[in-house]
C-alpha positions, 0 to 999 in steps of 0.5 A, a space after each residue: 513453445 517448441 518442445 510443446 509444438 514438437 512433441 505435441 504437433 496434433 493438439 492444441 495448447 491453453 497454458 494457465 498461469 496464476 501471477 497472484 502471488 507476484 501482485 504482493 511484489 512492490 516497494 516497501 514505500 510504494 501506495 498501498 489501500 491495505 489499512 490506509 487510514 480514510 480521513 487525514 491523521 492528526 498532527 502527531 500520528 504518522 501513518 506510513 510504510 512499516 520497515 524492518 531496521 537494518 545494520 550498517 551491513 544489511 542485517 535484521 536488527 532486534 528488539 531488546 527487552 527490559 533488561 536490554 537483552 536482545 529478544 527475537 522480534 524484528 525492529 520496525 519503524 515507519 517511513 513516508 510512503 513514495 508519492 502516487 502519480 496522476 494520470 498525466 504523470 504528476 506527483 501526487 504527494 500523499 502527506 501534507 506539506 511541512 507549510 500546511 496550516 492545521 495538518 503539516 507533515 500529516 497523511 492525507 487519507 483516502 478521502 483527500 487523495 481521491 479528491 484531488 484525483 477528482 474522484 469526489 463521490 468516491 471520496 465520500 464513500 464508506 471505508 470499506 464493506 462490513 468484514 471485507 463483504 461487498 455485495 456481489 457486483 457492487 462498485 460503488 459500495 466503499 473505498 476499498 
């Protein structure tokens, strides 16, 4: 950094930045754990990414109420979430194909996408510490 080296020669510099808010920054589609259902969603109940509705311009579109006036409420509706990849770059499909004989089109879960991960012990852990408290220096503990 020049204008440290050349207003501050004689002293030495640690620079500290906190990227945590960048962590939030991802697709709308994109994997996400955050309230991932772990066993697989039944025929009927899709789970996926919550998207606000836009208007062929771009535009927020709005809820109407019962007397189809517009209300301030953001509409949303749910899309797929992308495919995960494995380690060797493959997709990894996170719902069941339309073929499937008892869950076509359905989520996964946490627990069939770590299996196929080979992740099997993991698979079969809790859902997640009670009120978000893993024990300290716990791995093991949950999914989450």
């Amino acid at each position: 950094m020049d204008i440290l080296t050349k207003f501050y020669p004689d002293e030495d510099h640690v620079l500290v930045f906190d990227n945590a808010t960048t962590h939030l920054k991802r697709s709308e589609t994109a994997l996400s754990a955050c309230q991932m259902p772990k066993g697989t969603k039944a025929v009927g109940k899709f789970w996926g990414s919550t998207v606000p509705v836009l208007d062929s311009d771009g535009l927020q579109v709005y809820q109407r109420n019962k007397e189809g006036q517009l209300t301030r409420k953001p509409l949303k509706r749910k899309i797929p979430m992308d495919d995960a990849q494995f380690s060797d770059g493959t997709p990894q499909s996170l719902y069941f194909p339309e073929s499937h004989p008892t869950s076509p089109g359905c989520f996964k879960g946490m627990s069939v996408i770590l299996a196929e991960r080979g992740l099997i012990a993991e698979s079969k852990l809790r859902y997640e510490c009670p009120k978000f408290k893993c024990m300290a220096g716990a791995t093991t503990c949950c999914c989450r």
